[in-house]
C-alpha positions as CSV (number, residue, x, y, z in Angstrom):
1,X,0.0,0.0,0.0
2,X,1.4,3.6,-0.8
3,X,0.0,6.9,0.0
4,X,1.8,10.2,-1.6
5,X,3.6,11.9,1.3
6,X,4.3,9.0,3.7
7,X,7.5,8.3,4.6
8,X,6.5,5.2,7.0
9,X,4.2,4.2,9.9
10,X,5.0,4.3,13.7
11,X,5.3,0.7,14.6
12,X,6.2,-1.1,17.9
13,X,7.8,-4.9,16.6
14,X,6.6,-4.5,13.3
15,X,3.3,-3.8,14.0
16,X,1.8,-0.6,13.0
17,X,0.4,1.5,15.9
18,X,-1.8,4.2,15.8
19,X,-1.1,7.6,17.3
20,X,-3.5,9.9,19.2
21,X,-4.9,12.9,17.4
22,X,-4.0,14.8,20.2
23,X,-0.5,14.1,20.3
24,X,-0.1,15.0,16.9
25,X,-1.9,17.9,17.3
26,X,0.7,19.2,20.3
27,X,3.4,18.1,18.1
28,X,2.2,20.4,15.1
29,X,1.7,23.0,17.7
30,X,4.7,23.4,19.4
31,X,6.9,22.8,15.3
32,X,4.6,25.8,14.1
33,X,5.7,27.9,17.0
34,X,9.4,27.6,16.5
35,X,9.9,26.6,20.3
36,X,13.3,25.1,21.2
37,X,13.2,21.5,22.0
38,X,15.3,18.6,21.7
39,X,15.0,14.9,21.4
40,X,14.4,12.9,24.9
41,X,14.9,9.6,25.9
42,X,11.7,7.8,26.9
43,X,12.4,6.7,30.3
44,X,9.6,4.7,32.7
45,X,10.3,3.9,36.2
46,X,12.0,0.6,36.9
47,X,14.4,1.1,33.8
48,X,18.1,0.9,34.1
49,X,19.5,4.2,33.6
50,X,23.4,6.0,33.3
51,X,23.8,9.5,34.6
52,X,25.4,11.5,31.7
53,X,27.8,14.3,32.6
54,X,28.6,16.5,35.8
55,X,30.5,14.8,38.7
56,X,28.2,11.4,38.6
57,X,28.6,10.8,35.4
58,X,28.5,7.1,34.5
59,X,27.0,6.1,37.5
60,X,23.9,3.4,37.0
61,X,20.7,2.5,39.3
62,X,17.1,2.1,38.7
63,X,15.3,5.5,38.0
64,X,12.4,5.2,40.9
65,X,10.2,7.9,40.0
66,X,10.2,10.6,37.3
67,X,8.6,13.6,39.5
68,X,11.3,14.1,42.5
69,X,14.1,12.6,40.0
70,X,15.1,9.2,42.2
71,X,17.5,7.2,41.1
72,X,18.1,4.2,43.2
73,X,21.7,2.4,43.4
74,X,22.1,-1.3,44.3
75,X,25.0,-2.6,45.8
76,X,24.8,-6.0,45.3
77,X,27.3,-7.4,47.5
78,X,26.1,-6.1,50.7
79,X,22.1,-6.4,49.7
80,X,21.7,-2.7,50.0
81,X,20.7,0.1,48.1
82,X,20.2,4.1,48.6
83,X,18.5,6.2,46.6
84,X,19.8,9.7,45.7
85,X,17.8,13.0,43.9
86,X,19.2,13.2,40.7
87,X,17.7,16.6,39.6
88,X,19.1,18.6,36.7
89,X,21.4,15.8,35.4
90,X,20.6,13.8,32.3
91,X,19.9,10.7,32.3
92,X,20.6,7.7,29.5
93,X,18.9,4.3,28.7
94,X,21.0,1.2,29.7
């Protein structure tokens, strides 16, 4: 199937996904009003993540929640972990 003007279909494993009018709509919005912006990684609580930059850069842990910025670090060999804010760093994908 072609349609003049597609370039290709949003897809999760192949399988085409719809996307909300809305979003699109927000996404035209803020493109038509020349706002800054850069890409982002889509993180979810419970991911691995990497600090990247500033004095903890490299370090790893489980982001805990997105609001407060928590990143929790495991240390394995002692079956503890602490958790530690993490605002105004940026943070990677693992």
């Amino acid at each position: 199937m072609q349609n003049e003007g597609v370039i290709g279909l949003i897809s999760f494993g192949g399988t085409p996904i719809p996307v909300p009018d809305r979003q699109i709509a927000d996404l035209q919005r803020l493109l038509s009003q020349d706002v800054p912006f850069s890409l982002h990684p889509f993180l979810q609580v419970g991911k691995r993540v990497r600090i990247r930059g500033g004095c903890l850069d490299g370090l790893e842990g489980i982001l805990e929640e997105t609001r407060h910025k928590s990143l929790v670090i495991s240390i394995d060999s002692i079956h503890r972990a602490i958790a530690i804010r993490i605002e105004g760093y940026e943070l990677q994908l693992v």
